[in-house]
NUGU-295122 format. One line per field, with one value per residue (C-alpha): residue number from 1; residue in three letters; z, x, y. Coordinates in Angstrom, 2 decimals. Each point is the difference from the previous one (the first is absolute). Last residue first. Layout:
num = NUM, ... $
residu = ALA, ... $
up = Z, ... $
east = X, ... $
north = Y, ... $
// end
This chain:
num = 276, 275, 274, 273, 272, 271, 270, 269, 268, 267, 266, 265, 264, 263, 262, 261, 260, 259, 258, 257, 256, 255, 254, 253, 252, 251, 250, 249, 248, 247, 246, 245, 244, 243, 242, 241, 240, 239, 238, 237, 236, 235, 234, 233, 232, 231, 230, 229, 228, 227, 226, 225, 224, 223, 222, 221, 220, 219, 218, 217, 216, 215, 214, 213, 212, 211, 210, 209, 208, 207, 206, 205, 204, 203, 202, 201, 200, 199, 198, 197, 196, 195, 194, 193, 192, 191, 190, 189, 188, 187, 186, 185, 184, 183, 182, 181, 180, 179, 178, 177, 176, 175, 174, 173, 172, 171, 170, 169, 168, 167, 166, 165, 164, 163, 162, 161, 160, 159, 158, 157, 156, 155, 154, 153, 152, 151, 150, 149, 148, 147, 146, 145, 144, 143, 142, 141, 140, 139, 138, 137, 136, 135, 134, 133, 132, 131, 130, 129, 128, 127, 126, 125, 124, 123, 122, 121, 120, 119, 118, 117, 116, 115, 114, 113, 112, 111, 110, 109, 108, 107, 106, 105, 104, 103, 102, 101, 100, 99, 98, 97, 96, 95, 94, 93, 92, 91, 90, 89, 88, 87, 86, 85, 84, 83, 82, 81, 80, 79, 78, 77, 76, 75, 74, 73, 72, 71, 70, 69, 68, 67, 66, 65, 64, 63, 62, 61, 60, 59, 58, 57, 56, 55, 54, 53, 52, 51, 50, 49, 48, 47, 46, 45, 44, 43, 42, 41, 40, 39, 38, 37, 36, 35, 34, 33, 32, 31, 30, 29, 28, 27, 26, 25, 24, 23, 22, 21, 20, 19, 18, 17, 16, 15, 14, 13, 12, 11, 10, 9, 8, 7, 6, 5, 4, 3, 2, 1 $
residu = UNK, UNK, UNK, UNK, UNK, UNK, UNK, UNK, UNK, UNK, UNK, UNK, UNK, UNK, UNK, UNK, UNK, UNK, UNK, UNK, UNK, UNK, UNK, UNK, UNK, UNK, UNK, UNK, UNK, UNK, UNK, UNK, UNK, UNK, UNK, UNK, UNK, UNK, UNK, UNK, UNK, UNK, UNK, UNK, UNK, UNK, UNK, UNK, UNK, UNK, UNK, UNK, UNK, UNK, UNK, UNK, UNK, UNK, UNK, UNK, UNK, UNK, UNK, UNK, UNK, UNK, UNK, UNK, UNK, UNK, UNK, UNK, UNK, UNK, UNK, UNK, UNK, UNK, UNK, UNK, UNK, UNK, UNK, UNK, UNK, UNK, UNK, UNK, UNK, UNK, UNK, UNK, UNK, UNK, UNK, UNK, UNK, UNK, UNK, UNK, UNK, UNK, UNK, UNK, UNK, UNK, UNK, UNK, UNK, UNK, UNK, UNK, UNK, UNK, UNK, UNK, UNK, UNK, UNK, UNK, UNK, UNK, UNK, UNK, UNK, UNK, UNK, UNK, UNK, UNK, UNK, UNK, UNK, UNK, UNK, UNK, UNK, UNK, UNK, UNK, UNK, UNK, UNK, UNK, UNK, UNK, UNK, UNK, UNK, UNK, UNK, UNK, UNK, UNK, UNK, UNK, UNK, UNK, UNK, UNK, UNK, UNK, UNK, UNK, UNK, UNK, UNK, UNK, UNK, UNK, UNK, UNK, UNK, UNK, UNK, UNK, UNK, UNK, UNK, UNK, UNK, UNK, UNK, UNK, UNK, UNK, UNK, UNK, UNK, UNK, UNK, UNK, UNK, UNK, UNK, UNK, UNK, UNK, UNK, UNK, UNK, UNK, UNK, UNK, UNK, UNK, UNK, UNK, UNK, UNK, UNK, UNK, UNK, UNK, UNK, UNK, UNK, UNK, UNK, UNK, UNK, UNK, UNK, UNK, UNK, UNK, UNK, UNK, UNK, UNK, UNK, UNK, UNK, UNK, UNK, UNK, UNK, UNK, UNK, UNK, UNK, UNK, UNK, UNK, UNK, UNK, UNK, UNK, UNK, UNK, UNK, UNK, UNK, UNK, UNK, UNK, UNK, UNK, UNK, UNK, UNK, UNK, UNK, UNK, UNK, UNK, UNK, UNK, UNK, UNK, UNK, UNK, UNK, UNK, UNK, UNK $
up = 80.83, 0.99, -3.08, -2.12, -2.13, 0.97, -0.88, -1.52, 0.30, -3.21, 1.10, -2.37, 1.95, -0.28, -0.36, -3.07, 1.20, -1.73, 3.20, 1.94, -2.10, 0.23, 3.13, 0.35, -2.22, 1.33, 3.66, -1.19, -2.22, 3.56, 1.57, -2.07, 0.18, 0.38, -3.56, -2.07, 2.70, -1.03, 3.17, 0.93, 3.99, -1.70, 0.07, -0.81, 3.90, 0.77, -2.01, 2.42, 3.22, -0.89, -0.28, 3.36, 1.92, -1.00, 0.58, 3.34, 0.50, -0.69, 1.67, 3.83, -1.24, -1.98, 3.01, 0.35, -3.42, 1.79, 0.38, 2.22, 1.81, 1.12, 3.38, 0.31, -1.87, 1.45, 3.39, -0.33, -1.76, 3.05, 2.85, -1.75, -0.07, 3.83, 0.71, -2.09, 2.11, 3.46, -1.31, -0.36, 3.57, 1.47, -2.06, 2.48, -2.74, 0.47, -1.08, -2.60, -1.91, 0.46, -0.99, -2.84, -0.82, 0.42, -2.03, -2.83, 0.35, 0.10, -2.43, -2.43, 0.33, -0.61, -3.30, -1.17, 1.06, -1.34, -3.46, -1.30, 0.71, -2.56, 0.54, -2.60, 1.42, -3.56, -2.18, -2.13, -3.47, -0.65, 0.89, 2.56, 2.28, -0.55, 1.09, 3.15, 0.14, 0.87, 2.98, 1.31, -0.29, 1.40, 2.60, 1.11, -0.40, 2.19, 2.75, -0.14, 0.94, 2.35, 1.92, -0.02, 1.33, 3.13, 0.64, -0.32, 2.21, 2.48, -0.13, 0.61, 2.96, 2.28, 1.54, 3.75, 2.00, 2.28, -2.73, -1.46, -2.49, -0.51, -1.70, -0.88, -1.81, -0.39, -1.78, -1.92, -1.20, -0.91, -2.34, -1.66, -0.55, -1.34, -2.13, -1.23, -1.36, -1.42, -2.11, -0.46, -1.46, -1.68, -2.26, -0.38, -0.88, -2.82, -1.16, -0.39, -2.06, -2.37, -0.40, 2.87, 0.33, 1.96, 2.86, 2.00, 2.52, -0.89, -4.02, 0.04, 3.67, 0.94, -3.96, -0.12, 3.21, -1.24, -3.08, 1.69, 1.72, -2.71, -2.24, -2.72, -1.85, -3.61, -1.22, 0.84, 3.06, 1.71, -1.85, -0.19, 4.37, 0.53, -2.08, 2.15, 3.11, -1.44, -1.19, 3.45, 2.05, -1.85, -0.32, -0.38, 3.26, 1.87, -0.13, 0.77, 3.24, 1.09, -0.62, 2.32, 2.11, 1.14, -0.42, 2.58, 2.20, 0.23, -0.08, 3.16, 1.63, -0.05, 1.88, 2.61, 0.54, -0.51, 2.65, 2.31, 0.71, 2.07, -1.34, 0.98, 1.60, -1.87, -3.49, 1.17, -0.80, -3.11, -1.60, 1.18, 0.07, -1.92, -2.73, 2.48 $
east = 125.69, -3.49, -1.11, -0.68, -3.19, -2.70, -0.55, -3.02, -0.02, -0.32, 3.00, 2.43, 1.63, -3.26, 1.63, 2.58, 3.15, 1.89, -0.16, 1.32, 2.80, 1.17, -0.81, 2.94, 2.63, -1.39, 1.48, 2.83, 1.46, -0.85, 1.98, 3.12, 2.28, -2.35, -1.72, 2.64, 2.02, -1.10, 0.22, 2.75, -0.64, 1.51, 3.51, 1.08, 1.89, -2.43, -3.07, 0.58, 0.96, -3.59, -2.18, 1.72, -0.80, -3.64, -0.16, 1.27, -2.11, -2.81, 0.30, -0.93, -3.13, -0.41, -0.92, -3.56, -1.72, -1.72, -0.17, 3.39, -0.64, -3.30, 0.35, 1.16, -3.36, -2.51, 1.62, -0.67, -3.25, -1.42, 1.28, -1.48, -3.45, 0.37, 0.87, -3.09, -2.25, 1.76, -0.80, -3.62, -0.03, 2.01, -1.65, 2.08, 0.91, 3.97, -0.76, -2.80, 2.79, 3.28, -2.87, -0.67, 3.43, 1.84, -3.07, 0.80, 3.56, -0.61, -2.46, 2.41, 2.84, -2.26, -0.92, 3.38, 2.03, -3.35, 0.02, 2.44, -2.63, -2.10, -3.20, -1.92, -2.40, 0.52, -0.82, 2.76, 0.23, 3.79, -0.29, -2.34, 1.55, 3.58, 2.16, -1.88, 0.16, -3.73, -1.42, 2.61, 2.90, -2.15, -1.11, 3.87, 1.57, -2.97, -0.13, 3.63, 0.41, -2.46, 1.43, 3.39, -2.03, -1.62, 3.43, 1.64, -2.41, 0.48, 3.35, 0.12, -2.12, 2.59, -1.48, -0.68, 1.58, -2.38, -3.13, 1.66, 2.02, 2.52, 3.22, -1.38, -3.47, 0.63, 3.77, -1.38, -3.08, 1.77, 2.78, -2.80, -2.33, 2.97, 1.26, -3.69, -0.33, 3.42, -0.98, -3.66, 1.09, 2.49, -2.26, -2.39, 2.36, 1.55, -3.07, -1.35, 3.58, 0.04, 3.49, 0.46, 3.42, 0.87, -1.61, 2.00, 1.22, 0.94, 0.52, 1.62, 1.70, 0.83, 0.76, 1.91, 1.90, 0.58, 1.86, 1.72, 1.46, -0.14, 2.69, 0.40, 2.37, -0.47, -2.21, 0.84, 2.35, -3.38, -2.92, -0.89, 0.88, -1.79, -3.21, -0.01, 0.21, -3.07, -1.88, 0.10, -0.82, -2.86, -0.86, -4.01, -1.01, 3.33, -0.11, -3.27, 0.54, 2.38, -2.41, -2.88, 2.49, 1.45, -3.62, -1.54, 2.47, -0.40, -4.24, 1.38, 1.77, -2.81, -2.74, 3.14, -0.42, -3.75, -0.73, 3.14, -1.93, -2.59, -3.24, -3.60, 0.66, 3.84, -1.32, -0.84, 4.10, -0.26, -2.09, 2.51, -1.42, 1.47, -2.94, -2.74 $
north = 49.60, 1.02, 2.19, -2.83, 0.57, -1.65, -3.22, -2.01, -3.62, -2.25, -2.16, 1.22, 2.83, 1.62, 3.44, -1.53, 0.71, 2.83, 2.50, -2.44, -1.30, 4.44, -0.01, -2.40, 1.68, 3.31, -0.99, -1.71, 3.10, 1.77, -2.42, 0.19, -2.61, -2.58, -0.06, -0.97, -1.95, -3.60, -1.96, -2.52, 1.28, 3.49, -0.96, 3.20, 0.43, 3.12, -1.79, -3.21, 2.39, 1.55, -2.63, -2.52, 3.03, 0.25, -3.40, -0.08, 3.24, -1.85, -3.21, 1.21, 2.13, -3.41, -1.16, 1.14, -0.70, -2.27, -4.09, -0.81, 3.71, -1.26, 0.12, 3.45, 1.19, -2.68, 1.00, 3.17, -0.52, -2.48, 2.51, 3.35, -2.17, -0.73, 3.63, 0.94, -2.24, 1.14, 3.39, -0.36, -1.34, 3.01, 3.00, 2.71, 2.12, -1.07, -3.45, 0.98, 2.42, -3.24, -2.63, 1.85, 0.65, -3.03, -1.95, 2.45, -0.56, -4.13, 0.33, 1.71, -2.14, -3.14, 1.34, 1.08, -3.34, -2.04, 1.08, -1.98, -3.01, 1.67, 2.39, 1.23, 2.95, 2.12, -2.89, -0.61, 1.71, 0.21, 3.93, -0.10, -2.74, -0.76, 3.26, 0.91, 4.27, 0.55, -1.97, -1.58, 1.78, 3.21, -2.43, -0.72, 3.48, 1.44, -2.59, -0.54, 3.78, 0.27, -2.32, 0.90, 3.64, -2.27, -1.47, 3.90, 1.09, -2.94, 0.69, 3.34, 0.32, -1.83, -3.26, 0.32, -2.86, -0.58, -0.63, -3.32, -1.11, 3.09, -1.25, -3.51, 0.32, 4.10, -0.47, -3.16, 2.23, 3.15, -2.04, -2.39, 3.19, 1.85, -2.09, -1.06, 3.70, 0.21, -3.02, 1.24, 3.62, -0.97, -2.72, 2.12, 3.16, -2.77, -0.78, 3.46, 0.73, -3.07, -0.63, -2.23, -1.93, 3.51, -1.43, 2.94, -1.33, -3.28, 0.22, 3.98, -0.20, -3.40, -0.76, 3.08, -1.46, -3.32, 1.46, 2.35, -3.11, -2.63, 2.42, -2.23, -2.32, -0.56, -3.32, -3.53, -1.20, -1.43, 0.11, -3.75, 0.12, 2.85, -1.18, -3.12, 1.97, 2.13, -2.83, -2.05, 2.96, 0.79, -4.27, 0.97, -2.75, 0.51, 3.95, -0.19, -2.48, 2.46, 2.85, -1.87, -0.83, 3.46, 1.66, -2.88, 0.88, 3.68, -0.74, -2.26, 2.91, 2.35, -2.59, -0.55, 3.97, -0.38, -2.13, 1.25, 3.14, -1.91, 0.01, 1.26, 3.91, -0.68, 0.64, 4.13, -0.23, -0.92, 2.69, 2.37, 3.56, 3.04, -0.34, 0.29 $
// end
């Protein structure tokens, strides 16, 4: 079952164009919805701005090995996590939802219907990317969220930065089911789960203007922008006490934590914070 194309069985009701032209327009609504971000919170705005202030200040730099430790340490690694489970969560749902995007444009245009048989490979590594966000994601979710128990929120609080995570996990879980009860032979129950996987796909690539979605896009900008500024000694106009060392950072801020009164002033109790 898991070296089958879920695709392909697709083409018994729909032609294999449907959800080619279906994969372009989640494309195009990802290239707008970040433009229209970067329009709406002025990212591209600040950092030319910030070029232009900074420009002839500080010591020059290496930007090359620069950009390539933050590729490496910020980009692949999420080293701007120093909370380990966190960190795996977060690795484990961005390499994840590589894979899945990868295996699924490769089987929706590469191998769209039965007569072109789709190598076993790639739909074992789409069911594994799968797996992958599936894990990372409800882990996240469920036990590693940063505002919920420890600043005494309700555990099921959901917030409008919420919906990049949320959506991304229905859509994978929707993939899934309908994938299994595709390939099982359940053809009306499937048809109901495909529909479902449609909706949160396209809620999730739609939605890129309201999620959390584009700042995959910004992040490494900014992480860039961090480290050339502490290279040059600029430091973004920042004190540098703490920022040097990130360990001194680390138990500078669990340090505040661990002082702050565990109601936090509003009478609620809080646990004690073991999420940061």
């Amino acid at each position: 079952m898991f070296a089958q194309n879920p695709f392909a069985a697709l083409n018994a009701a729909l032609p294999p164009s449907a959800m080619q032209i279906y994969v372009l327009l989640m494309v195009l609504a990802v290239i707008v919805g970040t433009l229209l971000d970067m329009i709406h919170k002025g990212s591209a705005t600040y950092f030319f701005a910030k070029a232009r202030k900074t420009r002839g200040q500080g010591k020059p730099v290496d930007k090359a090995s620069i950009a390539v430790k933050t590729v490496m340490v910020d980009v692949l690694a999420s080293g701007e996590f120093c909370n380990p489970r966190r960190r795996l969560a977060h690795l484990l749902t961005m390499y994840g939802f590589i894979v899945y995007l990868v295996t699924t444009a490769i089987m929706v245009f590469g191998f769209p219907t039965a007569a072109t048989p789709t190598p076993a490979l790639v739909a074992q590594l789409w069911w594994l990317g799968a797996a992958m966000v599936l894990v990372g994601g409800y882990w996240f979710w469920f036990f590693i969220r940063v505002d919920v128990a420890a600043e005494g929120n309700p555990p099921l609080r959901v917030v409008r930065a919420d919906l990049f995570i949320l959506s991304l996990l229905a859509s994978v879980t929707f993939a899934v089911v309908w994938a299994w009860l595709q390939l099982r032979g359940s053809a009306a129950a499937a048809w109901v789960l495909f529909a479902l996987y449609i909706l949160a796909t396209t809620v999730l690539f739609g939605g890129v203007y309201w999620s959390k979605f584009a700042h995959m896009f910004f992040k490494p900008a900014a992480a860039f922008d961090k480290r050339v500024s502490e290279a040059n000694g600029t430091n973004a106009n920042l004190p540098t006490q703490t920022r040097d060392d990130p360990a001194q950072r680390e138990r500078h801020s669990m340090e505040l934590l661990k002082n702050a009164p565990m109601d936090m002033g509003l009478g609620i109790k809080r646990e004690a914070p073991r999420h940061y």
